[in-house]
Structure formats: structure tokens, C-alpha cells
LUMDRENZA-233176 format. One record per residue: residue number from 1; residue in one letter; x, y, z of N, C-alpha, C in turn. Coordinates in Angstrom, 3 decimals, padded with zeros to 6 digits. Layout:
- resi / resn / n_xx / n_yy / n_zz / ca_xx / ca_yy / ca_zz / c_xx / c_yy / c_zz
- NUM / A / X / Y / Z / X / Y / Z / X / Y / Z
...
This chain:
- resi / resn / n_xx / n_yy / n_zz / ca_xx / ca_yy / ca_zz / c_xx / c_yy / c_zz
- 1 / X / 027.716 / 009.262 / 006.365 / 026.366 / 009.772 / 006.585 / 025.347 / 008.905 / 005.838
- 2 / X / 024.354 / 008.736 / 006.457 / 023.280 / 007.725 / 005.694 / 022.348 / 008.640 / 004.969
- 3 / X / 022.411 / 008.007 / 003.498 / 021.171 / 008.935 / 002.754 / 019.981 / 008.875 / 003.140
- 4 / X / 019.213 / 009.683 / 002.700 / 017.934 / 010.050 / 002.448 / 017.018 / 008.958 / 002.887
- 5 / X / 017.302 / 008.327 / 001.312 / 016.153 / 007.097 / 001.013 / 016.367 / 006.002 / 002.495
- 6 / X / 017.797 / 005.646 / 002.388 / 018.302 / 004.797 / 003.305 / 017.406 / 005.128 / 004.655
- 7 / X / 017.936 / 006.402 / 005.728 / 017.648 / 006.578 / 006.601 / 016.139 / 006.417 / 006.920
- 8 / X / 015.215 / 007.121 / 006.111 / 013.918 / 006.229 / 006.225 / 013.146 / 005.563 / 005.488
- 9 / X / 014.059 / 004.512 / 005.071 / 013.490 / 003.384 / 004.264 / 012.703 / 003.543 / 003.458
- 10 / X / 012.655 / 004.409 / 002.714 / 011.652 / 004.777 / 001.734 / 011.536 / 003.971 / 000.204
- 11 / X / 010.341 / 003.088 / -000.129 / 010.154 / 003.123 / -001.080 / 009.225 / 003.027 / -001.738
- 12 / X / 009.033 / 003.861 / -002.752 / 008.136 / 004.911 / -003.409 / 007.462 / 003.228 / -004.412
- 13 / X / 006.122 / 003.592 / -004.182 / 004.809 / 002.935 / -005.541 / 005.146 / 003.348 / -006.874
- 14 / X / 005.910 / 002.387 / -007.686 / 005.821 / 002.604 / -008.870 / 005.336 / 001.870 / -009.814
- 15 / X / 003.931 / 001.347 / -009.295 / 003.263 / 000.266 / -010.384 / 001.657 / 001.359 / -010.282
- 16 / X / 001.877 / 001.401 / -011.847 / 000.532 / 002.081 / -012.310 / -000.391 / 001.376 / -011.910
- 17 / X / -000.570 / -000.024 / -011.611 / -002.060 / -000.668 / -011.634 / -002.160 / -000.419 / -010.016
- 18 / X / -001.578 / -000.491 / -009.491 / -001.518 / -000.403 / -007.834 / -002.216 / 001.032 / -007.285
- 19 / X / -001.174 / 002.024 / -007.676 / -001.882 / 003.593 / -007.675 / -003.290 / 003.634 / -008.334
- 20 / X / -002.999 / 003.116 / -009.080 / -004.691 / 003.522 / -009.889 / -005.863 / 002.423 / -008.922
- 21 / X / -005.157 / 001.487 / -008.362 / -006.485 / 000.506 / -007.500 / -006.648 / 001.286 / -006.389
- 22 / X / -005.339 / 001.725 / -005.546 / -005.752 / 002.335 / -004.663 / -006.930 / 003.877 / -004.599
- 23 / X / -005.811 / 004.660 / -005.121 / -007.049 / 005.942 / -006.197 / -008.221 / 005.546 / -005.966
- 24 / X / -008.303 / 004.320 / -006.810 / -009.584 / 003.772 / -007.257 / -010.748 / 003.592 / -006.299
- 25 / X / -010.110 / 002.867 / -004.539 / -010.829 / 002.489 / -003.796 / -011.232 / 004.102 / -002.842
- 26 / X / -010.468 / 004.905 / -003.028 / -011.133 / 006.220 / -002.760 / -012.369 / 006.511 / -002.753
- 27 / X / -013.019 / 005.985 / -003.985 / -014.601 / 006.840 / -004.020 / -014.341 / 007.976 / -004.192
- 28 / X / -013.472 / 008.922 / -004.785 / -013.327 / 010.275 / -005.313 / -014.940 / 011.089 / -004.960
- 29 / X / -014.667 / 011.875 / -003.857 / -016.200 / 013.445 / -004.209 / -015.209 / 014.563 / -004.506
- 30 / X / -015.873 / 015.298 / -005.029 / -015.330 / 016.889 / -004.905 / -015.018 / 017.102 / -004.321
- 31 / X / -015.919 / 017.344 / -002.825 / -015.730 / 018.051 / -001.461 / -014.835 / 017.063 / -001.198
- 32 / X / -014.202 / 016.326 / -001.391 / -013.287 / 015.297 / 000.095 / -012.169 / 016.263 / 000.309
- 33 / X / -011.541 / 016.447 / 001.449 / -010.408 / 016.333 / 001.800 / -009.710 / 015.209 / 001.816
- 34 / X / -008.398 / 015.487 / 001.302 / -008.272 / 014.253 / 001.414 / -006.252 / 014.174 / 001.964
- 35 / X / -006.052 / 013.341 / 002.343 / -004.311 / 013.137 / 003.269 / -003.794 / 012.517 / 002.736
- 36 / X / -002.412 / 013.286 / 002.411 / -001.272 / 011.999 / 002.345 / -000.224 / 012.052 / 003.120
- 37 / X / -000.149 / 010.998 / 004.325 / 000.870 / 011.471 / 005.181 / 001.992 / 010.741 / 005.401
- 38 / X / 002.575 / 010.600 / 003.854 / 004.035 / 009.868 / 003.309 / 004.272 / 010.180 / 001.911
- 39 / X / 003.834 / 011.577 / 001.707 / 003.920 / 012.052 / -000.165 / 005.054 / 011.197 / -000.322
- 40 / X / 006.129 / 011.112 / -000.094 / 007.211 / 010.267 / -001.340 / 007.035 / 011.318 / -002.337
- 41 / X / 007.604 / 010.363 / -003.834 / 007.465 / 011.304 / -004.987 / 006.332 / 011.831 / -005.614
- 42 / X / 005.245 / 011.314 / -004.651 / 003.604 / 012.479 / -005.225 / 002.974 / 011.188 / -006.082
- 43 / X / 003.210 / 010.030 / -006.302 / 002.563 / 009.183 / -007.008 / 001.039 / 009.604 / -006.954
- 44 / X / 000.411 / 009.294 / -005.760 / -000.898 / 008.969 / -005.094 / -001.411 / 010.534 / -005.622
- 45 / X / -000.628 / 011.511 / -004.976 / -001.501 / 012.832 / -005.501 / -001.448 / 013.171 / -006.690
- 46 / X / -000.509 / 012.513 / -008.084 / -001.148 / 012.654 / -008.920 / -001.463 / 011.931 / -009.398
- 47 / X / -002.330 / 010.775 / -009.381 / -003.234 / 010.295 / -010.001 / -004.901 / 010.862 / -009.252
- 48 / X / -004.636 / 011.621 / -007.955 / -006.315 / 012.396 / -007.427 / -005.636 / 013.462 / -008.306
- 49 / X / -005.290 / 014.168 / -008.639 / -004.987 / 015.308 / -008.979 / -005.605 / 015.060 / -010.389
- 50 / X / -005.579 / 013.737 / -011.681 / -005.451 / 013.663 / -012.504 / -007.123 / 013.288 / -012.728
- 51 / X / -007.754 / 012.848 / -011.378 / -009.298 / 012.818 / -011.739 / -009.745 / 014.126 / -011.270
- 52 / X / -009.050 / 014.868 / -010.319 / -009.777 / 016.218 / -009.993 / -008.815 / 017.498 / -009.615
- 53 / X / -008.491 / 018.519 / -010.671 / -007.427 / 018.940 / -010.554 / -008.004 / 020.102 / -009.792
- 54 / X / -008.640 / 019.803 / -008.825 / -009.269 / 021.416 / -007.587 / -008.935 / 020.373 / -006.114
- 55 / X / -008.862 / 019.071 / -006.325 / -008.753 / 017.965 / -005.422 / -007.717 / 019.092 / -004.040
- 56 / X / -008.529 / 018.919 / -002.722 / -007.969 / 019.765 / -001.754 / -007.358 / 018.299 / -001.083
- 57 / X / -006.261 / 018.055 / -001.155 / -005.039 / 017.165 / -000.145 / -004.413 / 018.111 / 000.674
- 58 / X / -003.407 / 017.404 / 001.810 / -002.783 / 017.781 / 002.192 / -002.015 / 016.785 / 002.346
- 59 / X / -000.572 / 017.240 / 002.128 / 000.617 / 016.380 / 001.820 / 001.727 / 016.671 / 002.552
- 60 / X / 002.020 / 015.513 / 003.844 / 003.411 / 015.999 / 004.572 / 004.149 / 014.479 / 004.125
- 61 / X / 005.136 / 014.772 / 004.524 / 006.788 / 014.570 / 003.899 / 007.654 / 015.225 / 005.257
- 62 / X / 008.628 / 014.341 / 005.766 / 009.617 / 013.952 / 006.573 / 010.624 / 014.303 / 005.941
- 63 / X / 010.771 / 013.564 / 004.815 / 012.510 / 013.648 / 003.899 / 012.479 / 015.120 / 003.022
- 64 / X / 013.847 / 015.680 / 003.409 / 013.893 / 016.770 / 002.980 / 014.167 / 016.918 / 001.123
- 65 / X / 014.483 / 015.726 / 000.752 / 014.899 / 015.620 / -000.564 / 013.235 / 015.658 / -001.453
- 66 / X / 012.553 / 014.770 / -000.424 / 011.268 / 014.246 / -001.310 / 010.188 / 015.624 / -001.231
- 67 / X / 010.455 / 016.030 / 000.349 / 009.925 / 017.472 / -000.029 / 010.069 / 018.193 / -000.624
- 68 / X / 011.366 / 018.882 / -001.238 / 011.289 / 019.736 / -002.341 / 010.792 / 018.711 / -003.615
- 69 / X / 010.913 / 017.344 / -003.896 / 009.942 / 017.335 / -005.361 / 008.833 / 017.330 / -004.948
- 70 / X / 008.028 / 017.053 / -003.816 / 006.778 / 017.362 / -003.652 / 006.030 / 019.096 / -003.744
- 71 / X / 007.182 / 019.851 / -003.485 / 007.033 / 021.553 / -003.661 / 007.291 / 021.462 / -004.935
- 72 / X / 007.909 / 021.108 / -005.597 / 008.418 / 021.429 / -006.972 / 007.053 / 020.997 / -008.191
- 73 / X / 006.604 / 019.793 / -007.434 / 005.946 / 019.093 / -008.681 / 004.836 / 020.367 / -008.210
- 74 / X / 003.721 / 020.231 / -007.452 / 002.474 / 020.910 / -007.066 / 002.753 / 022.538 / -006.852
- 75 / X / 003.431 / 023.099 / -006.887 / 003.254 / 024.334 / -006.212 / 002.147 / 025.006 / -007.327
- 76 / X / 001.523 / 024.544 / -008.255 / 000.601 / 025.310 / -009.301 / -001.081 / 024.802 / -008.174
- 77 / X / -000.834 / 023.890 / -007.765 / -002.531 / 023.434 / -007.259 / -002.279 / 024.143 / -006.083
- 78 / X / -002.910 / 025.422 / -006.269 / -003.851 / 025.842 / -004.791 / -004.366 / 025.365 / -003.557
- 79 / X / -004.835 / 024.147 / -003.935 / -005.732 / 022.896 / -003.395 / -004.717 / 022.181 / -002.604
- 80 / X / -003.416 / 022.092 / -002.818 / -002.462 / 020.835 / -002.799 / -001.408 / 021.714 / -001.916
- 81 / X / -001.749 / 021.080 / -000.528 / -000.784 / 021.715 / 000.754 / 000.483 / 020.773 / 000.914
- 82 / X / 001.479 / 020.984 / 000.852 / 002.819 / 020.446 / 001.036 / 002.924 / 020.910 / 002.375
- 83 / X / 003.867 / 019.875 / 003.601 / 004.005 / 020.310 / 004.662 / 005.041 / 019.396 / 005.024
- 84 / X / 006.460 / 019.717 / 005.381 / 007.340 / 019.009 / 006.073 / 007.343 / 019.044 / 007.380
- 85 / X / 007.254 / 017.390 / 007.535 / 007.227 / 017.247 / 008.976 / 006.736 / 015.880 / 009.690
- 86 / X / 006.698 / 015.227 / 010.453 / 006.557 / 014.050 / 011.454 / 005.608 / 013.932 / 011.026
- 87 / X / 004.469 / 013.090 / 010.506 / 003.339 / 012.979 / 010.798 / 003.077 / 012.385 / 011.781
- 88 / X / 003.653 / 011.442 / 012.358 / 003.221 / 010.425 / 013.553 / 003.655 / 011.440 / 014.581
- 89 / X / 004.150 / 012.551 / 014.630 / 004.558 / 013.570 / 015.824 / 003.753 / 015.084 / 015.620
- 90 / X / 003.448 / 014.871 / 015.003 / 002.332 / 016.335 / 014.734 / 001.487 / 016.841 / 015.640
- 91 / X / 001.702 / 017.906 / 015.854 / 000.851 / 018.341 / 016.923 / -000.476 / 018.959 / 016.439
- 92 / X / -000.467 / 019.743 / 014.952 / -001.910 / 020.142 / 014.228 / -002.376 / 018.643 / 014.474
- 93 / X / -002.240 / 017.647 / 014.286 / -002.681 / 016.332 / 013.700 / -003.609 / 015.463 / 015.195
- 94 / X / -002.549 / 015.631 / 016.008 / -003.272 / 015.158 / 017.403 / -004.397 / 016.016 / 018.099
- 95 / X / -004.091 / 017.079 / 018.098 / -004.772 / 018.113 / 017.915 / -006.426 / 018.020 / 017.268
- 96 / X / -006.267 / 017.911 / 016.072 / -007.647 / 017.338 / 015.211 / -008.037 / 016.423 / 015.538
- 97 / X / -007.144 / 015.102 / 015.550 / -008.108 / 014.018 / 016.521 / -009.185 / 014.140 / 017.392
- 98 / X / -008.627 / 015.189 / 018.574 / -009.367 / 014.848 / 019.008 / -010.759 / 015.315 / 019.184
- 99 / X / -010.973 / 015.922 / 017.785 / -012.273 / 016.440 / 017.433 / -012.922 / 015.739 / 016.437
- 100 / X / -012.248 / 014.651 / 016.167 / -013.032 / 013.492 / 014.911 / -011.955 / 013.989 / 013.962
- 101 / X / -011.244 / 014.352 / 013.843 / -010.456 / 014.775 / 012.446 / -010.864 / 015.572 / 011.311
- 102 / X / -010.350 / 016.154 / 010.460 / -010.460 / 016.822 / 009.622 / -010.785 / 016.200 / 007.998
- 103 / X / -010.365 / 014.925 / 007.812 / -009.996 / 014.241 / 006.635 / -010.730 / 013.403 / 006.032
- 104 / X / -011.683 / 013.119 / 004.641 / -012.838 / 012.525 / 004.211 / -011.912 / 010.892 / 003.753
- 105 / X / -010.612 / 011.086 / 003.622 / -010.162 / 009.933 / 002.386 / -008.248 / 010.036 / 003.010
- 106 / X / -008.010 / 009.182 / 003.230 / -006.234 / 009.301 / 003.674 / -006.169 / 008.092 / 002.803
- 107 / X / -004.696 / 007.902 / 002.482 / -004.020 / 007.459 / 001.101 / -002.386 / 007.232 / 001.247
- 108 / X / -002.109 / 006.336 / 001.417 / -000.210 / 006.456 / 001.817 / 000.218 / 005.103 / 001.447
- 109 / X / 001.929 / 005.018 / 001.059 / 002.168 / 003.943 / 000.782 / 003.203 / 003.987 / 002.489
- 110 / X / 003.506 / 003.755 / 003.476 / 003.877 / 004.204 / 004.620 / 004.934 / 003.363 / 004.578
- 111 / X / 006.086 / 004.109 / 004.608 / 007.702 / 003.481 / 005.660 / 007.434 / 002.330 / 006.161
- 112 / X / 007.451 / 001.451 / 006.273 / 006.781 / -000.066 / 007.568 / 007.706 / -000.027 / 008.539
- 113 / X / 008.986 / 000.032 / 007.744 / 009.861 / -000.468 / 008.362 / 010.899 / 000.462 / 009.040
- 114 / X / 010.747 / 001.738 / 008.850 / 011.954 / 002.686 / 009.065 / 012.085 / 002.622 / 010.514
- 115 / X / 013.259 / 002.850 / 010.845 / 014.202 / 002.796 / 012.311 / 013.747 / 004.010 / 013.037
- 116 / X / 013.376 / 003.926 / 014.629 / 012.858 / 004.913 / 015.088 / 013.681 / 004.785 / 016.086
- 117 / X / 014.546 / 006.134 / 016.465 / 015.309 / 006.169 / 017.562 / 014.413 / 005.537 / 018.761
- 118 / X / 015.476 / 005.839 / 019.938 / 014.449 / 005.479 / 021.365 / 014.183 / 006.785 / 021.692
- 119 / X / 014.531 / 007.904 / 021.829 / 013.989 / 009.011 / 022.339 / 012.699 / 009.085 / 021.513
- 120 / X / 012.468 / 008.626 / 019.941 / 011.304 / 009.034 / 019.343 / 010.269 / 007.985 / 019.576
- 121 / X / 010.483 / 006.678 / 019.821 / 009.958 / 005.609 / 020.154 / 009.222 / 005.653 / 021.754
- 122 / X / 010.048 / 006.761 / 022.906 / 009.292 / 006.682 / 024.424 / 008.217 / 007.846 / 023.935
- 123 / X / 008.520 / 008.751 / 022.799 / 007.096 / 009.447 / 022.437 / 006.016 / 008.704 / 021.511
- 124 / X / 006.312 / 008.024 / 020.973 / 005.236 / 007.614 / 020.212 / 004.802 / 006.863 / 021.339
């Protein structure tokens, strides 16, 4: 059986100066909403979390492993929606499109490379 990480190529930002540039190029408001639609281990949301701990994200996650530390780390922020599931297959998500979207600020370090069946590939 292929693990976790393996199966979708996941690998997680672990350089502080990187997170903090990206963060950085945010422009942080209060009001933003803001997306992460490849939480991994939550890097990105906590360093918004760490300039604004009311910061309203929403955070989906595919891998079932990375989702529970993404439930595990946040379940105290109110603000901070965990959601397993496709993002590139989402139906809330296409959905919002096509009203201009919902989202002030999106933020991801994204899979590039992960293997997409062909049944998931004639949908995308």
C-alpha cells in the first residue's frame, strides 16, 4: 500500500524565511478571508494565525493523516475551518466561482506533482 505522503506527493514548507515571505506578501486586513487549499501541517495558518489570532481561513486537506493534525492543531480558533476534501473537485468551490468567489487572500504550498488517476484527470 502506498503511504500517505507518497501517494500525494506531499511536501510540507519548512523554511521559516519562506512562510514568513509568503505571510508576508499577504497584506494581512482583519476582515480578509482568507484559503488554504493544501493545509499540509498548518505551516501557512500558523504564521496568519500568529499575526491575527481571530484570522477567518478556511483550510481543506485531501490526506487523511494531515487532516487530523490540521483538526488537532486548530480546533481552539473559531475562525479556522478545517475541511477534508478535493479542492480541485469541490463542488462548494465551483459553485462560488461562479459568483466572483468568496476569498480576499489564498496561500498554498500545492502538490505540483502528485499523480492523478484518469478517471480524475477526464474530470478535471
Amino acid at each position: 500500500m502506498i503511504q500517505e505522503a507518497q501517494k500525494y506527493q506531499a511536501f510540507y514548507t519548512k523554511s521559516i524565511p519562506i512562510v514568513d515571505y509568503m505571510v508576508g506578501k499577504l497584506s494581512l486586513k482583519q476582515e480578509d478571508k482568507i484559503f488554504e487549499p493544501c493545509g499540509g501541517d498548518g505551516v501557512f495558518v500558523e504564521a496568519i494565525l500568529d499575526k491575527n489570532k481571530n484570522a477567518n481561513i478556511d483550510v481543506y486537506e485531501l490526506n487523511d493523516n494531515a487532516f487530523n493534525v490540521l483538526q488537532n492543531k486548530f480546533y481552539n480558533y473559531s475562525t479556522t475551518n478545517i475541511r477534508q476534501c478535493d479542492t480541485l473537485l469541490d463542488n462548494d468551490l465551483i459553485f462560488q466561482s461562479h459568483f466572483g468567489g468568496i476569498y480576499d487572500k489564498i496561500i498554498a504550498n500545492p502538490p505540483y506533482g502528485a499523480w492523478q488517476d484518469y478517471d480524475k484527470r477526464s474530470k478535471l
